[in-house]
C-alpha positions as CSV (number, residue, x, y, z in Angstrom):
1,X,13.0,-16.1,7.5
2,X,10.4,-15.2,10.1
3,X,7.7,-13.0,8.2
4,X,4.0,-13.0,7.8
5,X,2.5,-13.2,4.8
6,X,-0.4,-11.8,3.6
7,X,-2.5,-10.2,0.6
8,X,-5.3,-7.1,0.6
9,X,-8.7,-6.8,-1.7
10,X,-6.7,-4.7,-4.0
11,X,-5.2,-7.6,-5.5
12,X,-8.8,-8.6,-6.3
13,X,-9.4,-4.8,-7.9
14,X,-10.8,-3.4,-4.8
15,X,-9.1,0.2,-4.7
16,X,-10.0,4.0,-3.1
17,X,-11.2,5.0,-6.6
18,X,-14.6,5.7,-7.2
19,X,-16.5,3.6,-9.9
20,X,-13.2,1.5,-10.1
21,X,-13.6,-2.3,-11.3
22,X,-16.1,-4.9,-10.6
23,X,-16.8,-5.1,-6.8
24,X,-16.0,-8.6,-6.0
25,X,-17.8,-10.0,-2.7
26,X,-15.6,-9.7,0.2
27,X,-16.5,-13.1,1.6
28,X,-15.1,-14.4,-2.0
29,X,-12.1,-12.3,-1.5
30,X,-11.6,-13.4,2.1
31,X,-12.4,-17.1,1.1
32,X,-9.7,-16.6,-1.6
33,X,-7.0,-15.5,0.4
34,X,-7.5,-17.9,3.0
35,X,-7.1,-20.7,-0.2
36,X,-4.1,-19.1,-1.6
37,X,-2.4,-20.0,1.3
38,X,-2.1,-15.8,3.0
39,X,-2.0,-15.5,7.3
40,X,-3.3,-11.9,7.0
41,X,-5.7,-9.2,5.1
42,X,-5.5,-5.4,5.0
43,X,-8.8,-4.1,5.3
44,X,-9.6,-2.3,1.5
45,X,-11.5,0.7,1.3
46,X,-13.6,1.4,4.5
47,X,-16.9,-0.1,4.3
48,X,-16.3,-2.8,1.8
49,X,-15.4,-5.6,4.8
50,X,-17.8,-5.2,7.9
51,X,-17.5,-2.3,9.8
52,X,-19.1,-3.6,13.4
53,X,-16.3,-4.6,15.1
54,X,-17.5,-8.0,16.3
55,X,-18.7,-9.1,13.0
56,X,-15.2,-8.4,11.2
57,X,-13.8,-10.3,14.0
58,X,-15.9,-13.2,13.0
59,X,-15.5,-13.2,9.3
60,X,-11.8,-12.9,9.5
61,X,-11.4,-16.1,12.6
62,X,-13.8,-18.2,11.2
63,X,-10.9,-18.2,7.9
64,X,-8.2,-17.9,10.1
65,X,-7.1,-14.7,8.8
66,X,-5.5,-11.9,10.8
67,X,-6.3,-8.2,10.0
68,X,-3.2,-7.1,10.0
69,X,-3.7,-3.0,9.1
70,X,-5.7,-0.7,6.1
71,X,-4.3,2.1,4.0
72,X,-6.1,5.2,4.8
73,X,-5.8,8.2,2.4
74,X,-5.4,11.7,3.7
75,X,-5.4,15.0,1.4
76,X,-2.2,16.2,2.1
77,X,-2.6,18.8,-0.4
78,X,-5.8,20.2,0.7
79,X,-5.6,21.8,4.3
80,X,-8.8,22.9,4.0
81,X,-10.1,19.1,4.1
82,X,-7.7,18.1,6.8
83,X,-10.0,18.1,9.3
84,X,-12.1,16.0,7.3
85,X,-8.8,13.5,6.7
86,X,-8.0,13.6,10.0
87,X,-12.1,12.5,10.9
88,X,-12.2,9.7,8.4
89,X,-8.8,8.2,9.6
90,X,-9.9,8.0,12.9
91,X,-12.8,6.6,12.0
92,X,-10.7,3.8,10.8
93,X,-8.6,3.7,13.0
94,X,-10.9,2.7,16.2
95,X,-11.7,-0.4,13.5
96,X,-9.1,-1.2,14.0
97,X,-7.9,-1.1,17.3
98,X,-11.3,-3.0,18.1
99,X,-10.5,-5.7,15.8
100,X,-7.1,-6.3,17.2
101,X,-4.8,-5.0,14.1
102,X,-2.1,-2.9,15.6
103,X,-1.2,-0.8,12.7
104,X,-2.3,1.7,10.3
105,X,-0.9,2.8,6.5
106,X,-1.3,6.5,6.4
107,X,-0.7,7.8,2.7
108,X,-1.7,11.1,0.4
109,X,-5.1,10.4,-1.7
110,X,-4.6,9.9,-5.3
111,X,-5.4,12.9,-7.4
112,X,-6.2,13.5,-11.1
113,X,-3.3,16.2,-11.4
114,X,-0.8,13.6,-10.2
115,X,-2.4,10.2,-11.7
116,X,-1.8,12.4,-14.8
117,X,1.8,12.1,-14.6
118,X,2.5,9.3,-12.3
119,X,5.5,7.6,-13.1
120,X,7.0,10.8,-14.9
121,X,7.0,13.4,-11.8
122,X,8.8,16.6,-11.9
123,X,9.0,17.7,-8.7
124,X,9.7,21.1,-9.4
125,X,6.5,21.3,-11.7
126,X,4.3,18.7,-9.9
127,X,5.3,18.8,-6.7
128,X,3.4,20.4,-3.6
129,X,4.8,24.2,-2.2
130,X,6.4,24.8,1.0
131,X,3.9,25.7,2.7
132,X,1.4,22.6,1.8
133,X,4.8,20.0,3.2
134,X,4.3,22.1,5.9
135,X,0.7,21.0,6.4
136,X,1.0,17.5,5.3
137,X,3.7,16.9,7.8
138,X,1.7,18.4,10.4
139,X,-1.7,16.8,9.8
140,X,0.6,13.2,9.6
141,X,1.8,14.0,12.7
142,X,-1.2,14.9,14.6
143,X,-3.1,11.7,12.8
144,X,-0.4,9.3,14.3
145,X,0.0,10.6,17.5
146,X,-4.2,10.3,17.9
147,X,-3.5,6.5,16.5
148,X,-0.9,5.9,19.2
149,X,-3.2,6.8,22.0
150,X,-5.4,3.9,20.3
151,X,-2.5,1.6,20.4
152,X,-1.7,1.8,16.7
153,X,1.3,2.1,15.2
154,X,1.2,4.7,12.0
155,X,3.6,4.1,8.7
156,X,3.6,6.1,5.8
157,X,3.1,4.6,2.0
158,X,3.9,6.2,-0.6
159,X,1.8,5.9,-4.1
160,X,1.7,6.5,-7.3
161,X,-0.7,9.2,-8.3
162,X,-0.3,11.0,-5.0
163,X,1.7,13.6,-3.9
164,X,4.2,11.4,-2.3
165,X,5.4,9.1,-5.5
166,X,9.2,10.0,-6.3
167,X,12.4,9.2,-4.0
168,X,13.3,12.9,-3.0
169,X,9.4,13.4,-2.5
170,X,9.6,10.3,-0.1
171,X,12.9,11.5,1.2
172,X,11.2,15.1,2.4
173,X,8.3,13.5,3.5
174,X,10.7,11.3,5.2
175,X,12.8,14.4,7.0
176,X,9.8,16.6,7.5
177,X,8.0,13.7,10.6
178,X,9.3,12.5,13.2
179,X,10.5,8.6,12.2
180,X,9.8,7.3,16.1
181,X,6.1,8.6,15.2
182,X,5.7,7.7,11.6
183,X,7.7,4.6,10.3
184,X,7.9,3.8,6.4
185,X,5.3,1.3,4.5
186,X,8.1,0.4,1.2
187,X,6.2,-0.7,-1.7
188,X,8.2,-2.4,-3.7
189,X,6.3,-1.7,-7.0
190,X,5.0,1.9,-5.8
191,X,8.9,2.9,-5.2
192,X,9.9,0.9,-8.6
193,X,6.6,3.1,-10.7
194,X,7.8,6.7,-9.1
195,X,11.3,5.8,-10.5
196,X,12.9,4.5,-7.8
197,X,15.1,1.4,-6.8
198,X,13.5,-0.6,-3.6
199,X,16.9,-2.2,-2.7
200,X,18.0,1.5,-2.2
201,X,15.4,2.4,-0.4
202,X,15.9,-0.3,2.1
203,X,19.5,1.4,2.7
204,X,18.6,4.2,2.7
205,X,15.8,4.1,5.5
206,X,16.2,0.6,6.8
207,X,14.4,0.2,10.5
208,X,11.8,3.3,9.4
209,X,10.9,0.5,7.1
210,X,7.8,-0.6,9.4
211,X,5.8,-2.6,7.2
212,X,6.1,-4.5,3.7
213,X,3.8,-4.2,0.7
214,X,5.9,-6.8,-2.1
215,X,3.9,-6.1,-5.8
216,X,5.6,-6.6,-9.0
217,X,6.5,-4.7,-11.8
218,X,6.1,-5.0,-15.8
219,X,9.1,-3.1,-17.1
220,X,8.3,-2.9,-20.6
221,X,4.5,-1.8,-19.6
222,X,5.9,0.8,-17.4
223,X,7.8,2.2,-20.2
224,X,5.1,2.2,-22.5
225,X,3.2,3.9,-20.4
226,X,5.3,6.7,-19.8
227,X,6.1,6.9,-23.6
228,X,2.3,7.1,-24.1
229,X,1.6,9.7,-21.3
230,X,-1.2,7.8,-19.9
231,X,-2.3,8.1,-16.3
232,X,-1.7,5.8,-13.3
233,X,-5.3,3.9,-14.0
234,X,-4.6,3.0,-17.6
235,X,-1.2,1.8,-16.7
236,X,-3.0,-0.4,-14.1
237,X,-5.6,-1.6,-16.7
238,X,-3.1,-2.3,-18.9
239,X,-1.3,-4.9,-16.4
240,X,1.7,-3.1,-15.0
241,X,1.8,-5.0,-12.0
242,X,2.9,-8.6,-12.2
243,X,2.9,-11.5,-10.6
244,X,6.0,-11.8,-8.1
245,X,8.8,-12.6,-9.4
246,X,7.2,-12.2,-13.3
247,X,8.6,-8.4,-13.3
248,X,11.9,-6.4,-12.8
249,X,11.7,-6.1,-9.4
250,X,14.6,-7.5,-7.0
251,X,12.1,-8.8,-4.7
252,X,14.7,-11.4,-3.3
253,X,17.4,-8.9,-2.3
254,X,14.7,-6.5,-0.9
255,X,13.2,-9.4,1.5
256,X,16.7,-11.3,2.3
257,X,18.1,-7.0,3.1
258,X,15.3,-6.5,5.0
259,X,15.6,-9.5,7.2
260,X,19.3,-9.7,7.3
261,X,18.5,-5.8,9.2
262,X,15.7,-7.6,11.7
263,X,12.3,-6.9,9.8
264,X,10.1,-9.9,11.4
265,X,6.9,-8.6,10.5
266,X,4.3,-8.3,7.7
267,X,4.9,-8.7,4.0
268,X,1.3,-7.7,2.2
269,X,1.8,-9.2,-1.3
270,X,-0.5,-6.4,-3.9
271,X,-1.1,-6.7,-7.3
272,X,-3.3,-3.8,-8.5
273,X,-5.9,-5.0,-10.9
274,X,-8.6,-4.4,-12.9
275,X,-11.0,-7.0,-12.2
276,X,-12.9,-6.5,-15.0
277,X,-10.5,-7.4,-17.6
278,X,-10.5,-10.8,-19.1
279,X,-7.4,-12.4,-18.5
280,X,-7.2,-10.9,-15.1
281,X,-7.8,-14.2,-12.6
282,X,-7.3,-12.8,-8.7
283,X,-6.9,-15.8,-7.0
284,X,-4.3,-17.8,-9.7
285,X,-2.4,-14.9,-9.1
286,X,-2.3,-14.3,-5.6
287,X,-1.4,-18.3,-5.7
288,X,1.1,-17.9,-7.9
289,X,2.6,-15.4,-6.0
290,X,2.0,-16.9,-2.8
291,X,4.5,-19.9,-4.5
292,X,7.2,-17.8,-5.2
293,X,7.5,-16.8,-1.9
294,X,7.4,-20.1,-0.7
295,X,9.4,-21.8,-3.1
296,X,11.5,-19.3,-4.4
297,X,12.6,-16.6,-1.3
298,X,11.8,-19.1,1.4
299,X,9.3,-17.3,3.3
């Protein structure tokens, strides 16, 4: 199989939450994804690698890493802050158009009403109104038609904690852009925590599928979560994303569907962490899973 493979600082607990784990050096992070045997980075939240263009460029050839794209949160839900979205997510963009990557993982930013009950949606009760799909779709669609004039190609990634978390949300999302313009980021553990199946998902959008995050899920954390009604960040602290191949996802038939239907491209292997934990070691694991792929799917 002819993929890429690479992993992002969120695998070393570097998320788009404020005051969220220990920040980690990036040149540590870099250093340790270039030793754990990973082609490619994402770029993290914007400012944590370099933002002159030149100086990323440097960091990432001197390891012989490729910046491969970086998940940008919009408020989908907010049209008064659109603009603002819209601003910061250009902002990023031109990043990365001057450092070579030549995509860009649009998603919905994570919100305490939704982290609240991520992983037990009910659309119905949860979900956004008519009129706010209307926006989203329309500030999505303005946002990747700017990023195509930059060269970049935009995806969409649904998350857990956002808007955008359950199938039929993904699905409207999904029917509401245009899928020339906006492709399809599939997390495998994302689509797994919002009560999905990712071999489904593959069917069901197959070449919208534009790009490949592959994280791991704990099923029995995952339950316990939603039996204890805690929010998305506890059920990260308390380790529901694995190791590949340690959790219930099917990551073999996702990667061998995917490829069977042509996907040659990026597979960004995540494991959302809290750094701070104890018996949470970043690089072991981003080896470990780095091995599995290797040794177990062949790629």
């Amino acid at each position: 199989m002819n993929l890429k493979v690479g992993n992002a600082p969120v695998s070393w607990g570097v998320m788009e939450v404020a005051g969220w784990g220990g920040q980690i050096p990036f040149g540590k992070v870099l250093d340790e994804i270039t030793e754990a045997g990973y082609a490619g980075t994402e770029l993290g939240p914007f400012g944590y690698f370099p933002t002159e263009p030149n100086q990323l460029k440097s960091e990432l050839s001197s390891r012989g890493l490729q910046l491969v794209a970086s998940f940008v949160p919009i408020p989908l839900a907010h049209p008064d802050r659109h603009d603002v979205g819209y601003r910061e997510a250009m902002k990023v963009a031109r990043l990365l158009a001057q450092t070579g990557a030549r995509l860009i993982v649009l998603a919905d930013e994570m919100s305490k009403a939704r982290m609240a009950v991520s992983g037990r949606v009910d659309e119905s009760r949860d979900g956004m109104s008519d009129s706010q799909w209307e926006g989203a779709a329309q500030i999505l669609t303005s946002t990747a038609e700017a990023c195509r004039e930059l060269g970049l190609s935009a995806v969409f990634h649904h998350h857990a904690g956002t808007f955008v978390e359950t199938p039929k949300e993904i699905a409207r999302l999904c029917d509401s852009t245009d899928a020339d313009l906006l492709g399809l980021c599939l997390d495998t553990g994302h689509y797994f925590f919002g009560g999905g199946d990712p071999v489904e998902a593959v069917r069901l959008y197959g070449a919208r599928i534009r790009h490949l995050h592959l994280k791991d899920v704990q099923l029995p954390i995952l339950e316990s979560a939603r039996r204890d009604g805690v929010d998305f960040l506890e059920a990260v602290r308390r380790g529901v994303f694995c190791e590949l191949g340690a959790g219930a996802v099917d990551l073999n038939k996702v990667i061998h569907n995917m490829t069977d239907g042509g996907y040659s491209e990026w597979a960004i292997v995540e494991q959302d962490v809290d750094a701070r934990r104890a018996d949470v070691k970043p690089f072991e694991s981003a080896l470990r899973s780095r091995q599995y792929l290797r040794n177990v799917i062949g790629i």
